[in-house]
C-alpha atoms as one frame of an Amber mdcrd trajectory, in Angstrom:
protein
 -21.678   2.806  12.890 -18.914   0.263  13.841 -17.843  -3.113  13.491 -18.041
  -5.687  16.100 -16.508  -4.769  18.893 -13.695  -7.750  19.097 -11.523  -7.167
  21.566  -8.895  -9.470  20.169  -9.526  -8.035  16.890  -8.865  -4.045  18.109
  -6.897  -4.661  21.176  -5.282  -1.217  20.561  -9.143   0.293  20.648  -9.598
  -1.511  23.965  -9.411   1.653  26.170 -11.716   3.438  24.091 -13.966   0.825
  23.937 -14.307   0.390  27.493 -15.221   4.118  27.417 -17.659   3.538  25.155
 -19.737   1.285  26.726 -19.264   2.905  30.003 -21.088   6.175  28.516 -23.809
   3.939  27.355 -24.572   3.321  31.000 -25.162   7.400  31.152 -28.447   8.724
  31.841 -29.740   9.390  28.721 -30.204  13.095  28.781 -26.555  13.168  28.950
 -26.089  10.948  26.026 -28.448  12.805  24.205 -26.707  16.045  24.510 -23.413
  14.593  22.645 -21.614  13.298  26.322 -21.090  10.196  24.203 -20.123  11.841
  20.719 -16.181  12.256  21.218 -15.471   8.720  22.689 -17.242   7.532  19.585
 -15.165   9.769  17.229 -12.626   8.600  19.040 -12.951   4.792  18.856 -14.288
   5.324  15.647 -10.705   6.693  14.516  -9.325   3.952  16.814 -10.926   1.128
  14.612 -10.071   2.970  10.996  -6.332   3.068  11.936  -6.714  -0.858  12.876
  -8.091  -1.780  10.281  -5.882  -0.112   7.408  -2.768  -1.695   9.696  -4.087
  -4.969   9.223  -5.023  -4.140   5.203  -1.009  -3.189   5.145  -0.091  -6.298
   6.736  -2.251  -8.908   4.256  -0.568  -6.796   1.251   2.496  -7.237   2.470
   1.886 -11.204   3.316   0.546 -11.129  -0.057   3.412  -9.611  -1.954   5.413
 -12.026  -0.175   3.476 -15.033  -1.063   3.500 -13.688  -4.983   7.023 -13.707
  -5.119   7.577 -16.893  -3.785   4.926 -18.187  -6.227   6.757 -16.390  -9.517
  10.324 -17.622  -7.947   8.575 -21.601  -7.961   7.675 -20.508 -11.385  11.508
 -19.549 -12.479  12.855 -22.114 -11.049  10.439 -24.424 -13.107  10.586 -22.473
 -16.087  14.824 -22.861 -15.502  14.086 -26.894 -15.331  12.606 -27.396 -18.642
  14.689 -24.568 -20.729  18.129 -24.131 -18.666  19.090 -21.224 -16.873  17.970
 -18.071 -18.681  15.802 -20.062 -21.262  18.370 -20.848 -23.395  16.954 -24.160
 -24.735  14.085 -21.742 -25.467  15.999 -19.705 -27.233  17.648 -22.019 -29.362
  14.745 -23.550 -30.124  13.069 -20.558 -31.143  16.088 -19.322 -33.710  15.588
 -23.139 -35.053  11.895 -22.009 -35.826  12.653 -19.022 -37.504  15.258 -20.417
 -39.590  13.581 -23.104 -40.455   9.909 -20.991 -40.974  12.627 -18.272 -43.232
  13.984 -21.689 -45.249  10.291 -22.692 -45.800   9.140 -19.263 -46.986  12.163
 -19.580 -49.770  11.511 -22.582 -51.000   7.904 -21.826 -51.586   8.814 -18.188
 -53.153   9.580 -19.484 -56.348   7.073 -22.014 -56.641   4.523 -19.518 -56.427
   5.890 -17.490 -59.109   5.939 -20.191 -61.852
């Protein structure tokens, strides 16, 4: 079985699907007897090849799309921390020295 038969859609297949329907018009003794069966193969290989092309091509339009995406991201990320998320960073050492200080004070108030 086979999709739709959309010539803009598998304008490489378009030979073979000319072929195809012109065996349909075949007597159908003939068609019964497999007169039929390569061309289908055929077209049916035809419309496999197509359609992993066009798979490659929206992964590739894809990838591209994600990386523009995460770079939008970056760039955002770069707005509110500076470049390399150094705000973040300094910010971060600030928390642990003050969470370290907070630990210490409450040490020995614990122990009494």
């Amino acid at each position: 079985m086979h999709p739709v038969l959309d010539r803009d859609k598998f304008y490489n297949c378009e030979d073979l699907i000319d072929a195809l329907e012109e065996c349909h018009k075949a007597p159908f003794l003939e068609k019964m007897f497999g007169k039929c069966t390569i061309i289908k193969q055929d077209l049916s290989d035809c419309l496999h090849h197509a359609r992993l092309a066009a798979d490659r091509e929206k992964i590739l339009e894809r990838r591209e799309k994600n990386k523009k995406i995460q770079e939008k991201l970056k760039k955002a990320e770069e707005n509110e921390w500076g470049k390399d998320g150094y705000l973040k960073q300094v910010a971060e050492r600030e928390y642990q020295l003050r969470k370290a200080e907070e630990q210490k004070t409450q040490s020995p108030a614990s122990h009494a």
